[in-house]
C-alpha positions as CSV (number, residue, x, y, z in Angstrom):
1,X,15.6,18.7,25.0
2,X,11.8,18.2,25.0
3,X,8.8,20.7,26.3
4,X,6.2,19.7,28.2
5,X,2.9,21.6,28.9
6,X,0.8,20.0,32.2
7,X,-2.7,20.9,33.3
8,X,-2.7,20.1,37.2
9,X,-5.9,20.4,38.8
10,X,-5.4,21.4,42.4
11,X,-7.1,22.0,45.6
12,X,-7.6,26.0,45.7
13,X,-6.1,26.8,48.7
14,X,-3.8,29.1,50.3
15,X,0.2,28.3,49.0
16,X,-1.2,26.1,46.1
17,X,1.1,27.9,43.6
18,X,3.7,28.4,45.8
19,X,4.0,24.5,46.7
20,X,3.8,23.8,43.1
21,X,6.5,26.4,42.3
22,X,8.6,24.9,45.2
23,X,8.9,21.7,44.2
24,X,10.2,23.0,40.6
25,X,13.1,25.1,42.5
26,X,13.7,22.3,44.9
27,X,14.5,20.3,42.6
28,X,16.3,22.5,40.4
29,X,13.5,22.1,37.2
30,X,12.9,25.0,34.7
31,X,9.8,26.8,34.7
32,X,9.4,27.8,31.3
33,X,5.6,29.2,31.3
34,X,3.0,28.8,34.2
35,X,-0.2,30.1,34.5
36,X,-2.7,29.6,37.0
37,X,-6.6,30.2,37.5
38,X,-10.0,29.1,39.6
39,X,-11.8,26.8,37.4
40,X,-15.8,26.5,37.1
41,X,-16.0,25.4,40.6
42,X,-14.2,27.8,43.0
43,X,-12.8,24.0,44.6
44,X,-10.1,23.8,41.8
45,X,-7.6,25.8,40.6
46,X,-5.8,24.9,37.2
47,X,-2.1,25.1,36.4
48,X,-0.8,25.2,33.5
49,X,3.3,24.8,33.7
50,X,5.3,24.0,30.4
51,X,8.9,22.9,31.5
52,X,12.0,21.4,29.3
53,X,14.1,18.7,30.2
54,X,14.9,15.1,28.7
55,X,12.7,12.6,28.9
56,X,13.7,11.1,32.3
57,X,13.5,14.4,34.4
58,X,10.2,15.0,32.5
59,X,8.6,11.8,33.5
60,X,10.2,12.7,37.3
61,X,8.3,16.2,37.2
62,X,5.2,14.4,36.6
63,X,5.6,11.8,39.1
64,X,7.0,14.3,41.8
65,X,4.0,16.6,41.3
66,X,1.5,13.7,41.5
67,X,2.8,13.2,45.3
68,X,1.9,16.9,46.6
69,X,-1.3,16.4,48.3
70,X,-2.9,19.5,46.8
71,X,-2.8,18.0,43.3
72,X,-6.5,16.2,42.2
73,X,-5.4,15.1,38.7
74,X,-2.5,15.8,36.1
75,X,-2.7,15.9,31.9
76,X,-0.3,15.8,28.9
77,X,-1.1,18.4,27.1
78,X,-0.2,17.0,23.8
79,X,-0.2,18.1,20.0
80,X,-3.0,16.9,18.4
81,X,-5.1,15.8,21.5
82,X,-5.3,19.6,23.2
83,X,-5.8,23.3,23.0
84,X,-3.3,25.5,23.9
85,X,-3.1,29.2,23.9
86,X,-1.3,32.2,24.9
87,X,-1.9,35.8,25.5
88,X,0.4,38.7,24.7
89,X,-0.3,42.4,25.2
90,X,2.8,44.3,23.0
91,X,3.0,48.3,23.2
92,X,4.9,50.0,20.5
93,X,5.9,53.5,18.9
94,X,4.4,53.8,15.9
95,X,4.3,57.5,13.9
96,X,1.2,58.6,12.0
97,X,3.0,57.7,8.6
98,X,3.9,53.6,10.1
99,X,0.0,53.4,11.8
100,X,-1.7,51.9,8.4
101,X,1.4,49.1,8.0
102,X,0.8,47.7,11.4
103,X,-3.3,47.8,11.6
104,X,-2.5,45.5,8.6
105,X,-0.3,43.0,10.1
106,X,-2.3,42.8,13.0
107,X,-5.7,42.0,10.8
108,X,-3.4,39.3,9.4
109,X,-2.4,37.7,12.2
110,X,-6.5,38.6,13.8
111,X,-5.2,40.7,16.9
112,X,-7.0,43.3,18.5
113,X,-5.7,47.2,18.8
114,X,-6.7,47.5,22.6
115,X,-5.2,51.2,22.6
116,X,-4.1,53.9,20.3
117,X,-1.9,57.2,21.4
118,X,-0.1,60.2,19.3
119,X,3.1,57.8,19.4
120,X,2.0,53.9,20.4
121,X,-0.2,51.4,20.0
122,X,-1.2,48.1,21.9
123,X,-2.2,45.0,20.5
124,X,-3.6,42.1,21.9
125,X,-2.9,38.7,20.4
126,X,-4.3,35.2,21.5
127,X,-3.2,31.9,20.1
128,X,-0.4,29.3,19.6
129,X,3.4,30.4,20.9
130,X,4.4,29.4,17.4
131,X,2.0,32.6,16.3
132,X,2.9,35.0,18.8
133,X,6.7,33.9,17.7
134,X,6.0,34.7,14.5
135,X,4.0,38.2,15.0
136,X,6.8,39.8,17.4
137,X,9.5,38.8,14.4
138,X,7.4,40.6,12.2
139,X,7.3,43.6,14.6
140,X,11.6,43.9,14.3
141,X,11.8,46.8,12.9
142,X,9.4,48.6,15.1
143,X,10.2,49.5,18.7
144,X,8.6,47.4,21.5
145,X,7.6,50.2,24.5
146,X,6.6,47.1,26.8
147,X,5.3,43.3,26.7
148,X,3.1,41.3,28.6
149,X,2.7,37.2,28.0
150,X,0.4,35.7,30.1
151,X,1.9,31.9,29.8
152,X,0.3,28.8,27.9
153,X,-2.7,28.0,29.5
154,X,-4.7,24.7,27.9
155,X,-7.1,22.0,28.4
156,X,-7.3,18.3,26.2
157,X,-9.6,18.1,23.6
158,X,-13.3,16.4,24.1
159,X,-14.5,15.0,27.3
160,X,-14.0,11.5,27.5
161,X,-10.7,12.4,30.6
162,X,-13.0,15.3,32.6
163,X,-12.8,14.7,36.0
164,X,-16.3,15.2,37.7
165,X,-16.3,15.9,41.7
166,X,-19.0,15.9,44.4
């Protein structure tokens, strides 16, 4: 089974996301990550969706999305040829004696303490799945109070595919 991460550039309207969304339930595709904002001009909205599948109902996910009217333009966002990161905000119980260890796995892996408490901390960590993978192994033996992931969000690299709009 293969992943796919899209950037669809849409019309920002009202039910955007939720047309989008509907056409993945309709027909019965995964949603694995999406995450959706305005871009630079308040006309657009970008949505990142990273779905699995073989390599037929990938292709169909592509070509069905093309067909919703809202949709301007639609990339691969592809090893190698893009950027793609994700956020995480992790909350965990940490005592006074275990507070040192994790301040030095999260300079490691360059996260950010956001918050610190008598019995938890939150850390904030931006980059590859693979890396946030890797960090909340790392935190096994520590217990996780809550977790937020925000979803891949990513655009191709240079600007020779940028879309311009009057």
């Amino acid at each position: 089974m293969e992943r796919q991460a899209l950037s669809i550039l849409v019309e920002n309207t009202p039910n955007v996301l939720s047309h989008v969304s509907g056409l993945f339930s309709r027909r019965g595709y995964n949603i694995d990550s999406i995450s959706a904002g305005v871009t630079a001009d308040p006309r657009f909205t970008r949505i990142t969706i990273v779905s699995s599948g073989d390599e037929l109902i990938l292709e169909q996910i592509e070509k069905q999305l093309a067909k919703l009217e809202d949709v301007v333009d639609i990339k691969k966002l592809e090893n190698g040829s893009s950027v793609c990161r994700e956020l995480i905000l992790i909350k965990i119980r940490v005592k006074n004696t275990e507070r040192q260890a994790v301040i030095s796995l999260a300079e490691i892996f360059k996260t950010k303490i956001v918050d610190v408490t008598n019995d938890s901390m939150m850390i904030e960590l931006i980059g590859s799945q693979s890396k946030l993978d890797a960090f909340l192994e790392l935190l096994e033996g520590y217990e996780i109070l809550e977790l937020a992931r925000t979803g891949i969000t990513g655009l191709t690299r240079g600007s020779s595919d940028v879309k311009m709009f009057d």
